[in-house]
C-alpha positions in Angstrom: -13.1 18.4 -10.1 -15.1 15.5 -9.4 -18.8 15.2 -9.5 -20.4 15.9 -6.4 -24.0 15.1 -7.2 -22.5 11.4 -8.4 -20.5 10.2 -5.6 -23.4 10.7 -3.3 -26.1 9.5 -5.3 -23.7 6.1 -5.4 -23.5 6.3 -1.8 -27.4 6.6 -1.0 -27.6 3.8 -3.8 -25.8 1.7 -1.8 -27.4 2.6 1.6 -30.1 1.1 0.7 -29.0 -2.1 0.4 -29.3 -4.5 3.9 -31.2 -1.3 5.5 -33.2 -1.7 7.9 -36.1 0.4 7.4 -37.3 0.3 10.7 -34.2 1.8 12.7 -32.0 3.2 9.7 -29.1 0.8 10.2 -27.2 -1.0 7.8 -26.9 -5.0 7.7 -24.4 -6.1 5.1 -22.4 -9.1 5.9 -19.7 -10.7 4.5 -20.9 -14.4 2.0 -24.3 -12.8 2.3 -27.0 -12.0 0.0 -26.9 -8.6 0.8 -23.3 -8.4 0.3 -23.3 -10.1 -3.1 -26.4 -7.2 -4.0 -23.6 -4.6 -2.9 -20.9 -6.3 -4.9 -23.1 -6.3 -8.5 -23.9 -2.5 -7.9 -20.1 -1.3 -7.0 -18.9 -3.9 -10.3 -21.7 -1.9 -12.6 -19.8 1.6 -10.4 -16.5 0.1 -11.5 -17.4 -0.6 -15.2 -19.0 2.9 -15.6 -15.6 4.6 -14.6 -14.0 2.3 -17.3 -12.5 0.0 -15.2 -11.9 -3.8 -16.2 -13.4 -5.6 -13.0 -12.4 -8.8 -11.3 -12.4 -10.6 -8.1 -9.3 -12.6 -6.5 -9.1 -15.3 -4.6 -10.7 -14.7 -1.3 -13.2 -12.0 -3.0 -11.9 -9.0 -3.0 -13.8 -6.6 -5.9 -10.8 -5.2 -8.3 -11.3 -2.6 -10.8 -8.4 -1.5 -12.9 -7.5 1.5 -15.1 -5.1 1.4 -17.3 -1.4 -0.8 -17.3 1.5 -1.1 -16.1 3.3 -3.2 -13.7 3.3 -0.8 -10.7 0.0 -0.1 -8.9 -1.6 2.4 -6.9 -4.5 0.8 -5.2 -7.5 2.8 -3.5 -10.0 1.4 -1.9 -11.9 0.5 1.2 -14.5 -2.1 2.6 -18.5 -2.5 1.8 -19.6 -4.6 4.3 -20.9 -3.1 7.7 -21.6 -3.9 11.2 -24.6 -5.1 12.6 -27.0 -1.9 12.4 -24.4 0.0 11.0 -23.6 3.4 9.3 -23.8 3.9 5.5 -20.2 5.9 5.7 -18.2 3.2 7.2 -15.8 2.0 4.0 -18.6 2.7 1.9 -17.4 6.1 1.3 -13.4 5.1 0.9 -14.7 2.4 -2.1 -17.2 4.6 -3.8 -14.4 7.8 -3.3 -11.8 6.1 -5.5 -14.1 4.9 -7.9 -15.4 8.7 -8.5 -11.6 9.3 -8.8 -10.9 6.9 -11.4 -14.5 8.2 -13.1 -13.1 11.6 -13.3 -9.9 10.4 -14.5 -11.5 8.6 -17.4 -13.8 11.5 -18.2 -11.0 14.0 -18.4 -9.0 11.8 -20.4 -6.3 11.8 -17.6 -4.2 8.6 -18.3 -1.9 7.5 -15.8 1.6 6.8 -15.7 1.1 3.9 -13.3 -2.0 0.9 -12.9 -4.4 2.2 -10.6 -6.9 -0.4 -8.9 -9.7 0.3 -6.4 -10.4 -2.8 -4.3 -13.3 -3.5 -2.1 -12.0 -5.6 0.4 -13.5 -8.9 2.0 -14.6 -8.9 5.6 -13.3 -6.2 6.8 -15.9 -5.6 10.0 -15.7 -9.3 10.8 -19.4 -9.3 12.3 -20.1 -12.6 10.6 -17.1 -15.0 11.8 -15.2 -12.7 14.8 -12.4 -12.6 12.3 -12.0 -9.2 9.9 -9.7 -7.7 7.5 -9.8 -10.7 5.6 -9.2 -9.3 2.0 -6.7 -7.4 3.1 -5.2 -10.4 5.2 -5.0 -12.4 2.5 -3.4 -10.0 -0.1 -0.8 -9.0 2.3 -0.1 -13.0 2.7 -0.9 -12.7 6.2 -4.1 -15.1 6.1 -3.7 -18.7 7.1 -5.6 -21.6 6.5 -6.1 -22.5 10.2 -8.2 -19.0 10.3 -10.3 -19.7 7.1 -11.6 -22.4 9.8 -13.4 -19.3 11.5 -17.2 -20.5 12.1 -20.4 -18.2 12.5 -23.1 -18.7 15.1 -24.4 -21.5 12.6 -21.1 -23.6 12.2 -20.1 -22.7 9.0 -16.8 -21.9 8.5 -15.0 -19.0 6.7 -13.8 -21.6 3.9 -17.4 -23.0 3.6 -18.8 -19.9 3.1 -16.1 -19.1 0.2 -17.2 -22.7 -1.9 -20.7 -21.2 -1.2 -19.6 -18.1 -3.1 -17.8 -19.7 -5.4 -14.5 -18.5 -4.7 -11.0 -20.9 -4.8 -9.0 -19.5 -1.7 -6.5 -22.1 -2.3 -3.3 -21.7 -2.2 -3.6 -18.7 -0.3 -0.6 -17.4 -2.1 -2.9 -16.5 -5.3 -4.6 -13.5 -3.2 -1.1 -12.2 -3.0 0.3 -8.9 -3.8 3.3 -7.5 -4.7 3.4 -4.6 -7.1 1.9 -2.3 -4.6 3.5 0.8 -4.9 1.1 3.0 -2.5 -2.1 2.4 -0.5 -4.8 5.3 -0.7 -7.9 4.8 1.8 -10.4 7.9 2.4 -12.3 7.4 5.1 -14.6 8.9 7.6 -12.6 9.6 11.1 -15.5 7.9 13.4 -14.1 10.1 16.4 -14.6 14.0 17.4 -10.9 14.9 16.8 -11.6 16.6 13.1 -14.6 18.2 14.5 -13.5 20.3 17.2 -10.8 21.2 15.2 -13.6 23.0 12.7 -11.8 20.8 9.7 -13.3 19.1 7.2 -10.5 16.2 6.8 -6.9 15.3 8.4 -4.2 13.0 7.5 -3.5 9.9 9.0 -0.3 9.5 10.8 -0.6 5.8 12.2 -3.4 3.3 12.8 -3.8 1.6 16.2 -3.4 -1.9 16.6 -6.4 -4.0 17.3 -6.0 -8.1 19.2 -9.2 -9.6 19.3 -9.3 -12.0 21.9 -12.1 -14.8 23.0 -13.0 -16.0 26.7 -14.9 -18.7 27.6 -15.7 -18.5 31.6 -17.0 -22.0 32.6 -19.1 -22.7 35.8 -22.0 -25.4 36.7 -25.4 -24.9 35.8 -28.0 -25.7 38.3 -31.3 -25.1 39.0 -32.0 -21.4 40.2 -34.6 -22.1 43.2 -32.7 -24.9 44.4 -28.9 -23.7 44.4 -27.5 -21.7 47.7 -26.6 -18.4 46.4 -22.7 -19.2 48.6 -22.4 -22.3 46.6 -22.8 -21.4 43.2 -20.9 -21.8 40.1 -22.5 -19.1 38.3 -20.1 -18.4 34.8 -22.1 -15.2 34.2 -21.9 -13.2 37.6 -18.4 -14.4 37.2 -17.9 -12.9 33.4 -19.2 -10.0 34.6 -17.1 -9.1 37.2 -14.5 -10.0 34.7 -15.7 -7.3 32.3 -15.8 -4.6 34.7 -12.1 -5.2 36.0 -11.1 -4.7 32.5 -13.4 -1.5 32.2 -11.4 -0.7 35.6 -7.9 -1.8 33.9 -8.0 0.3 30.8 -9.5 3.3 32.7 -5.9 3.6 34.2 -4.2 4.1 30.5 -3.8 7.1 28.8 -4.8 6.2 24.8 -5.2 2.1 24.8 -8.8 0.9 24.8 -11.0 -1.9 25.2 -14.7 -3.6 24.5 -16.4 -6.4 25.3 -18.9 -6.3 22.4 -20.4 -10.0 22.0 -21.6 -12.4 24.5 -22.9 -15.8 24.5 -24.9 -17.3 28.1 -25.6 -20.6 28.0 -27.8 -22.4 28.2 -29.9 -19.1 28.5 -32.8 -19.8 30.6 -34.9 -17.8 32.7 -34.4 -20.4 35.7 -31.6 -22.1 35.1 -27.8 -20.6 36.8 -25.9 -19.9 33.7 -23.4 -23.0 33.1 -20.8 -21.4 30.1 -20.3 -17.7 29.1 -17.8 -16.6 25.8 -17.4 -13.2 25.0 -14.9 -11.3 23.1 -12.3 -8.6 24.1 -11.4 -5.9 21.7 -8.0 -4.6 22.8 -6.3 -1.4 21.2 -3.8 0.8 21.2 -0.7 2.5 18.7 1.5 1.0 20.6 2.5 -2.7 20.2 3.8 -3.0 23.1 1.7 -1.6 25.5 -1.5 -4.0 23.7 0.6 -6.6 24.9 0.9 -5.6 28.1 -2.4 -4.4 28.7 -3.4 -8.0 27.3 -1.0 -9.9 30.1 -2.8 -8.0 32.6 -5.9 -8.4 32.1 -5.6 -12.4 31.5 -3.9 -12.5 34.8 -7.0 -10.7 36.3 -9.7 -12.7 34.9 -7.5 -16.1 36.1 -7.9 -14.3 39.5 -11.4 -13.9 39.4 -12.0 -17.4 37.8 -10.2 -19.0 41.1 -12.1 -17.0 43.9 -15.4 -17.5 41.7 -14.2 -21.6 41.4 -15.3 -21.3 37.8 -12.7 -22.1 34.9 -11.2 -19.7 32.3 -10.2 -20.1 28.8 -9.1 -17.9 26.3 -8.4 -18.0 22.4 -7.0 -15.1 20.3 -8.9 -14.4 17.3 -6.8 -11.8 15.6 -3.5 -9.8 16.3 -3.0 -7.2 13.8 0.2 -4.7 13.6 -0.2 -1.4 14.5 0.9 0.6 11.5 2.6 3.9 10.3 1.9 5.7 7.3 4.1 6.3 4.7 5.7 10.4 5.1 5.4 11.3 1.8 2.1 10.3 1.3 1.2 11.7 4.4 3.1 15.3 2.2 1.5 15.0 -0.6 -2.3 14.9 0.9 -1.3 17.6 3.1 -0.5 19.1 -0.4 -3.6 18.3 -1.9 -5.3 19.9 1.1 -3.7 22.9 1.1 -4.6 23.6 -2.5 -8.3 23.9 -1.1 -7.2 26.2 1.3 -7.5 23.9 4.6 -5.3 23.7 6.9 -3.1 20.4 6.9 -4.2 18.4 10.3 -2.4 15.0 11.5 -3.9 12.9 13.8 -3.9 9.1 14.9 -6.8 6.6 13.9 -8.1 4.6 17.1 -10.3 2.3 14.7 -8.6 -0.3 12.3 -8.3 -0.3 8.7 -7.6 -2.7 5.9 -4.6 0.0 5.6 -2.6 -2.2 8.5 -2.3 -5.3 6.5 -1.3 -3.9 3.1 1.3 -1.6 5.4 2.9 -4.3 5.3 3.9 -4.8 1.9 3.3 -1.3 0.6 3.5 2.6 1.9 0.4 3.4 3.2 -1.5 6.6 3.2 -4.8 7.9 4.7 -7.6 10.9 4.9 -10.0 11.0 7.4 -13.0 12.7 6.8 -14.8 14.4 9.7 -17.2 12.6 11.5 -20.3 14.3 13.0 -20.1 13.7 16.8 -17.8 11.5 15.9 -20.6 8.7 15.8 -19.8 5.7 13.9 -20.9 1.8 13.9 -24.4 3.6 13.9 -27.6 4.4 12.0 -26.5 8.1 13.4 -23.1 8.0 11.6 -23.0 11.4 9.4 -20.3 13.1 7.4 -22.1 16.1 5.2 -22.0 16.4 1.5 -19.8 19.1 1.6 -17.0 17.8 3.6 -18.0 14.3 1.3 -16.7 16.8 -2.2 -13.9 18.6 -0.7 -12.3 15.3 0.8 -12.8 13.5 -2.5 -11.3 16.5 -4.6 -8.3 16.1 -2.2 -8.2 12.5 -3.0 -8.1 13.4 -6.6 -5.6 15.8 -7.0 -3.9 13.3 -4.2 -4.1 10.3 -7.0 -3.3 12.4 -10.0 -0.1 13.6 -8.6 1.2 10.0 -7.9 0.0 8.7 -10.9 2.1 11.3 -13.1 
């Protein structure tokens, strides 16, 4: 059995790093110095459960327990969303680490390597690109997206030199004695909970393209300008935002946000000349995303045309929706049913570091159940109970494949 009192004592720890103690939320971006705070607590976490600690190329935190040349990595993210949750990844890294802590404890020695990563950038607040780590360790990452920049200019290669990290050649970061990919993780939906279980297994992860539009109109002064004649890129973006609201309310499962937008140049009296904001697009389905994402480009061109403003757009990210692996997907069921809960499968709407590293190992992942299913949020809850039963199922989940 793990240790209970531990794992969430590590968890509050790490809370408490890039909180904001004013509203509860979390702010703990990637090449920050919050981050590298987070990075020097989870090493000491690492070091404690007797693990040799390192970090690759692109900065992913690896801690590894005992040898071999197959591995069984576990792991999850650190970094967080702007006022975010302290669950969110948090949980998933500080969950394997409490699983490699009881293995060292209990003398359990492994067959097989076993390696709990905290992957870079997986949120992607910081540069509108995520899933870096993983990105890069699946040899997915290219150099033309390390040219990523922040609100500030710098780029995602700058901000690696500033860290101290050699990304090149990419090819260093990657992987391939992967044999299977554990994540825990908190569900961040309602599915779990009005089921009345404390965790599920994770049948497939939904695809997520991350696109950027750029509406461009004329600014002009706002006393002086005919409302008829106007060139307004905001009005225009906005009309835009709610025919894709309109759009994806006609699906069954896909999804999409506009979660970031930029109005310039941002005056009180001034008709707003340029507006960017993103699109998050979603669904399990590769297919359909693409699709959806036709559409909804050919209904923002529309718009731009009757509005006489001009559209642009620029994809950020198109990630893989991703199945995981049947027999790990059997042998957490397994684990589960040795607690006596009944084995649930369900799909994961929200993207994981999983997708990538699907792609050059078998995946498998437990949700943990989400209160309200709130997540990206100070609110975000998953109670200490459901906390020690999912991580004991993680346990017996590890032990088994290492044997």
């Amino acid at each position: 059995m793990i240790n209970g009192g531990r794992i969430l004592q590590n968890l509050q720890n790490l809370s408490q790093i890039g909180c904001n103690g004013a509203t509860g939320g979390i702010n703990r971006f990637s090449f920050t110095s919050e981050e590298k705070q987070a990075i020097e607590l989870v090493r000491t976490y690492m070091k404690q459960a007797g693990m040799s600690v390192t970090v690759d190329a692109v900065g992913n935190l690896i801690g590894t327990y005992g040898e071999g040349k197959e591995t069984i990595m576990l792991g999850s993210h650190i970094d967080t969303v702007p006022e975010g949750g302290k669950y969110d990844g948090a949980l998933g890294v500080l969950a394997a680490i409490e699983v490699v802590n009881t293995m060292h404890e209990q003398q359990v020695l492994p067959s097989k390597k076993i390696q709990v990563v905290a992957f870079k950038d997986e949120e992607g607040t910081r540069f509108g690109f995520g899933l870096l780590g993983s990105s890069a360790m699946a040899g997915l990452l290219t150099e033309e997206q390390l040219q990523h920049t922040d609100e500030a200019g710098i780029s995602i290669e700058d901000a690696m030199k500033e860290f101290q990290l050699s990304p090149y050649p990419l090819v260093n970061a990657q992987r391939n004695d992967i044999i299977a990919y554990l994540e825990m993780h908190i569900e961040q939906g309602k599915v779990l909970e009005n089921e009345n279980l404390p965790v599920g297994v994770v049948t497939g992860i939904a695809a997520p393209v991350w696109l950027e539009i750029s509406v461009t109109g004329v600014s002009e002064h706002a006393g002086a300008t005919p409302m008829p004649i106007r060139q307004d890129a905001l009005t225009a973006a906005s009309e835009m935002i709610l025919a894709i609201e309109r759009l994806l309310n006609d699906t069954t499962d896909a999804v999409a946000t506009v979660g970031k937008l930029t109005v310039s140049p941002n005056g009180t009296n001034v008709i707003p000349g340029k507006v960017t904001f993103s699109i998050d697009l979603r669904d399990i389905d590769e297919q359909k995303v693409s699709t959806l994402e036709a559409a909804i480009l050919q209904q923002l061109q529309q718009i731009a045309e009757r509005r006489n403003v001009t559209l642009a757009s620029k994809i950020l990210q198109r990630i893989k929706p991703a199945k995981t692996d049947e027999k790990l997907q059997q042998q957490l069921a397994t684990s589960i049913e040795k607690q006596g809960i009944r084995p649930y499968s369900l799909i994961s709407g929200a993207g994981h570091d999983a997708m990538n590293i699907a792609e050059i190992a078998p995946i498998g992942m437990l949700f943990v159940r989400s209160k309200d299913g709130i997540s990206h949020n100070p609110l975000e809850y998953s109670s200490d109970e459901d906390i020690i039963v999912a991580t004991n199922i993680f346990y017996d989940s590890v032990v088994e494949l290492a044997k």
